[in-house]
C-alpha positions in Angstrom: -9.9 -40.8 36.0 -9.2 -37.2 36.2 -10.4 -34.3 34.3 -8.9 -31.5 35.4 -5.7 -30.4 34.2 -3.9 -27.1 35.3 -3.8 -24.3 32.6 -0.3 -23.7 31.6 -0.7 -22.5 28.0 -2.6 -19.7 26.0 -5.5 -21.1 24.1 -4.0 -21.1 20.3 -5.7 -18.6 17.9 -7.6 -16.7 21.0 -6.5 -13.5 23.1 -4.8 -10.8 23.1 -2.5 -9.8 19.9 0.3 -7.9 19.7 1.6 -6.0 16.7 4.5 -8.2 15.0 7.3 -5.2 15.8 6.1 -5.2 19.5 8.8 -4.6 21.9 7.3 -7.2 24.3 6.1 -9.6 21.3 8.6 -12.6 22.9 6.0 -13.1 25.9 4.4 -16.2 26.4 0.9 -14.8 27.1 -0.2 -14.1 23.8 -0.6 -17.0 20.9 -0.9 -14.1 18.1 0.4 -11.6 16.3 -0.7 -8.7 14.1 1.2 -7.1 10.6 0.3 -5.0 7.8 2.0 -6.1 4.7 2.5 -4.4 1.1 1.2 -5.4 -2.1 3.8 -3.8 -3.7 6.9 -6.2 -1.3 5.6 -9.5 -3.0 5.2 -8.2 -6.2 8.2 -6.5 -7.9 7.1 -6.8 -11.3 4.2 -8.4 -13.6 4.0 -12.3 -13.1 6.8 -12.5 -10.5 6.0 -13.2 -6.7 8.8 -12.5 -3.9 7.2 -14.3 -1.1 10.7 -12.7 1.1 9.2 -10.5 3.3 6.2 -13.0 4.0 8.0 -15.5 5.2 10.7 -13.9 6.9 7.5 -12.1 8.8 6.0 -15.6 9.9 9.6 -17.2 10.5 10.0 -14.6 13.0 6.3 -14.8 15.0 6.7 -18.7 14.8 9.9 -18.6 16.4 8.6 -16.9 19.1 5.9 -19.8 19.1 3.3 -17.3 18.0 1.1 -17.3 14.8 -0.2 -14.5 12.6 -2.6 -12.7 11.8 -2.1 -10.7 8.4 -3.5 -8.0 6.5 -2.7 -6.8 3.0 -3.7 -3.2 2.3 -3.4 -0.4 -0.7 -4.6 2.7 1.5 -2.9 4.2 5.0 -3.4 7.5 6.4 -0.4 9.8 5.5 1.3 7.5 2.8 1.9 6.4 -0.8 -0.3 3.1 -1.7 1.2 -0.3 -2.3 0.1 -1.0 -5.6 2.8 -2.6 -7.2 5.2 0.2 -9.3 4.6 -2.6 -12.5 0.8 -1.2 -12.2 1.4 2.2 -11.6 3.5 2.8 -14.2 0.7 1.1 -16.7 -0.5 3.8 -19.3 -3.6 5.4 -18.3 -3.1 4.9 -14.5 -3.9 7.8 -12.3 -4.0 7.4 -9.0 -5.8 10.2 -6.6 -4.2 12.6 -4.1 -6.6 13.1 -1.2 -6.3 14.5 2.7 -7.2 12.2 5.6 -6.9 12.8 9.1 -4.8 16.2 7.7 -2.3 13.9 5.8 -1.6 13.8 2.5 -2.4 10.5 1.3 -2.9 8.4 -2.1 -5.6 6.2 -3.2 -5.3 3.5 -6.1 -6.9 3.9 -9.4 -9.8 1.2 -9.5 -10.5 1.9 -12.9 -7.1 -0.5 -14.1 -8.1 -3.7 -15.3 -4.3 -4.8 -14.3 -5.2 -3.8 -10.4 -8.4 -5.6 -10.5 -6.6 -8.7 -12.2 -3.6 -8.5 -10.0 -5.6 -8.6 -7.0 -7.3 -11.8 -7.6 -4.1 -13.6 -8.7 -2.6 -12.4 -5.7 -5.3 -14.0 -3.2 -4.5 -17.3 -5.8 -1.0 -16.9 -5.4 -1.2 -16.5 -1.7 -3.4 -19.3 -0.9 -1.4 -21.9 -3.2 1.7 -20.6 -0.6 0.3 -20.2 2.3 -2.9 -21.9 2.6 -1.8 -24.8 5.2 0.7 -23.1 6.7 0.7 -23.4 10.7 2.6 -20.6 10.8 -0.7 -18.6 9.7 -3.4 -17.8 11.8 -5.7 -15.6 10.0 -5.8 -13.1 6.9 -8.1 -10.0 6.8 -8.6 -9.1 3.7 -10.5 -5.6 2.5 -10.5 -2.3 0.4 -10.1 1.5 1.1 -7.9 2.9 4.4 -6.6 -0.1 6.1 -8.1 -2.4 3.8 -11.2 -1.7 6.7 -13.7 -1.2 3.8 -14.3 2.2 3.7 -12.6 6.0 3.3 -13.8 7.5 6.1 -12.4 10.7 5.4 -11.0 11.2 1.8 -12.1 11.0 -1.7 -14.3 8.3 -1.9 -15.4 6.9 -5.4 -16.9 3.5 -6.8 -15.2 2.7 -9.4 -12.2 5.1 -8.6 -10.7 5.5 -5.7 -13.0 2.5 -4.3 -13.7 -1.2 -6.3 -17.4 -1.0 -8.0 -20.1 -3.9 -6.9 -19.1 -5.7 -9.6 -15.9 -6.0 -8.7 -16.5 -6.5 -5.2 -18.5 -9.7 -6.0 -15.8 -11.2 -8.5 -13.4 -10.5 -5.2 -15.8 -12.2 -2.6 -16.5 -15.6 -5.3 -12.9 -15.5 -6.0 -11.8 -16.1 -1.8 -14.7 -18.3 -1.1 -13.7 -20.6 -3.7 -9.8 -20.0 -3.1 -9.6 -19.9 0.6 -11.2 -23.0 0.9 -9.3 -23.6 4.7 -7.2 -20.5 5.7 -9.9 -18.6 7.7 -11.1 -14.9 6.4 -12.3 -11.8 7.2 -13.4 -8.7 6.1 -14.3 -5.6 8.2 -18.1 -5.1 9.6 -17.2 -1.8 7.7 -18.1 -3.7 5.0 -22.3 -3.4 6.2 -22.6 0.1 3.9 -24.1 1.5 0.6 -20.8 0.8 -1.0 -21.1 -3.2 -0.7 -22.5 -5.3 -2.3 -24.2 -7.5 0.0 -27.9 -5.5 -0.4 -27.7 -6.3 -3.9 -26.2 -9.5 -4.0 -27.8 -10.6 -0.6 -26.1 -14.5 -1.5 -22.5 -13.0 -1.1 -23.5 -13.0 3.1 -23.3 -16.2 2.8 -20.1 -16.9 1.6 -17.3 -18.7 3.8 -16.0 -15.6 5.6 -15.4 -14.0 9.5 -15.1 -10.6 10.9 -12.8 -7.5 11.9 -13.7 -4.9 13.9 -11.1 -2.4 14.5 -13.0 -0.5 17.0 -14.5 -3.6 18.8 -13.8 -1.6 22.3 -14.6 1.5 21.5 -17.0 3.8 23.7 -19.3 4.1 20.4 -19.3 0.5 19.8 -22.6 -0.1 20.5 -24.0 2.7 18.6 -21.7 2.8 15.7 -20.1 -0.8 15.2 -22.9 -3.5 16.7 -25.8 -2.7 13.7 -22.9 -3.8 11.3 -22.7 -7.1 13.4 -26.1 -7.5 12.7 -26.5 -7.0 9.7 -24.3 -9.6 8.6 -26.6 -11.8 11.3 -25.6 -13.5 14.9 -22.4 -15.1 15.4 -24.0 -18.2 16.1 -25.4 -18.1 12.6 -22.2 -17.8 10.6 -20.5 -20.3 8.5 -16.8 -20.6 8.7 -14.6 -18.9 10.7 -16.2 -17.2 13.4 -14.6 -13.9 13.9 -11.7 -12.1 14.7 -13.0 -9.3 16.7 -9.8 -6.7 17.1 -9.6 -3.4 19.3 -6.6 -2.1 17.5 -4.8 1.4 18.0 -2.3 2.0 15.0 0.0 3.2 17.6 3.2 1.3 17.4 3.7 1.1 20.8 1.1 -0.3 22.6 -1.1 -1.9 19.7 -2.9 -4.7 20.8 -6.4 -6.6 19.9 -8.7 -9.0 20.9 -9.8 -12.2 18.7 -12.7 -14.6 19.4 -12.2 -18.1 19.1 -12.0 -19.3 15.3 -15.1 -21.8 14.5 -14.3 -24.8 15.9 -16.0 -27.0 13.5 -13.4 -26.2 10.6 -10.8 -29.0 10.1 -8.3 -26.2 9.2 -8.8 -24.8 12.4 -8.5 -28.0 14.3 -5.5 -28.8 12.4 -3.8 -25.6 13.4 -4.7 -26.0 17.0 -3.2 -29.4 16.8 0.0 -27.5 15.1 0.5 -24.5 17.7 -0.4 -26.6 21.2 2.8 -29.4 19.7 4.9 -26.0 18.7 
């Protein structure tokens, strides 16, 4: 009996991504691919979900026999947030007007009760929809610009312009125990004074993987590796591994790496199952 057999397909949920609106995104040499998405799209008004431009999104990458990789966000350089217009236009909701990068850019209001609430019901919401869906690879999930845990370069405020600790643990409790089988991840940005993970040293723990949007970078080493660390060797984890990305937000050569998902997940070995018969 033989066991070699030629290699004629990507590895699902592995290599290189391509951004969603890629020009080359039909290839066959890629298994994944990458989209920002709005909180604001799925949620035009208080208690109502328009799941439209999700799914039209993941119609689109699975037709191209491709799965994605997703990440809602409130903060981007140079633009108006996505908090949903039903929240902004709450009484006593003031969001802040900053510069990044040079840009004029906005930053939600994390004092609103209805932005903290409507952020947990959204992660319930999604995972109710979307939880076993092949069509979904990943979801990176985070606060400040990019939703990669942080604002670099801006006005930068627990409790503000940035979710307090207390917060910030309700959020991580609320995804371990609602993503119970879509793997997650939050940025190694998150290794900072402004998590909680020093004070809450349990929350490291918790059922969730890794982005790193400079994983190639010529700083890596110095700048991104101590984060790795601190949230303690790959090999160590729980859950899904990591998606490591090298992204440039350039649109037109965006690309990123992942590391294989954690094998031992049945999610995961459900999916593969899903993409290799797709």
């Amino acid at each position: 009996m033989s066991f070699v057999h030629p290699v004629d397909s990507v590895q699902p949920m592995t290599g290189i991504v391509l951004w969603a609106d890629h020009e080359r995104n039909s290839t066959d040499v890629i298994a994944l691919e990458y989209s920002y998405m709005s909180f604001a799209a799925v949620s035009p008004s208080e208690g109502v979900w328009n799941w439209k431009p999700v799914d039209s999104l993941l119609d689109a990458i699975a037709a191209r026999r491709h799965q994605a990789i997703l990440r809602f966000r409130y903060e981007y350089v140079g633009e108006p947030t996505t908090v949903p217009g039903w929240i902004r236009a709450k009484a006593g909701y003031q969001e802040t007007k900053g510069i990044s990068e040079g840009q004029e850019t906005w930053f939600s209001d994390w004092r609103s009760a209805d932005l903290r609430k409507f952020t947990l019901d959204f992660h319930t919401a999604f995972a109710a929809r979307y939880q076993d869906d092949p069509r979904l690879a990943f979801l990176q999930v985070g606060f400040g610009l990019w939703a990669e845990y942080h604002i670099y370069e801006g006005p930068m405020e627990l409790g503000r312009t940035f979710p307090d600790k207390a917060f910030q643990v309700a959020f991580f409790t609320h995804l371990d125990t609602t993503y119970t089988r879509l793997p997650w991840s939050v940025s190694v940005d998150a290794a900072n004074d402004w998590a909680p993970f020093d004070s809450v040293p349990a929350l490291k723990g918790k059922r969730f993987g890794l982005f790193d949007d400079s994983f190639m970078h010529k700083t890596h080493d110095a700048e991104n590796r101590p984060n790795w660390l601190y949230f303690g060797e790959i090999a160590g984890r729980r859950g899904p591994r990591v998606v490591n990305s090298a992204t440039s937000r350039s649109r037109t050569r965006s690309t990123c790496w992942t590391a294989p998902a954690c094998t031992d997940a049945p999610s995961n070995r459900r999916r593969r199952a899903t993409t290799s018969a797709t």
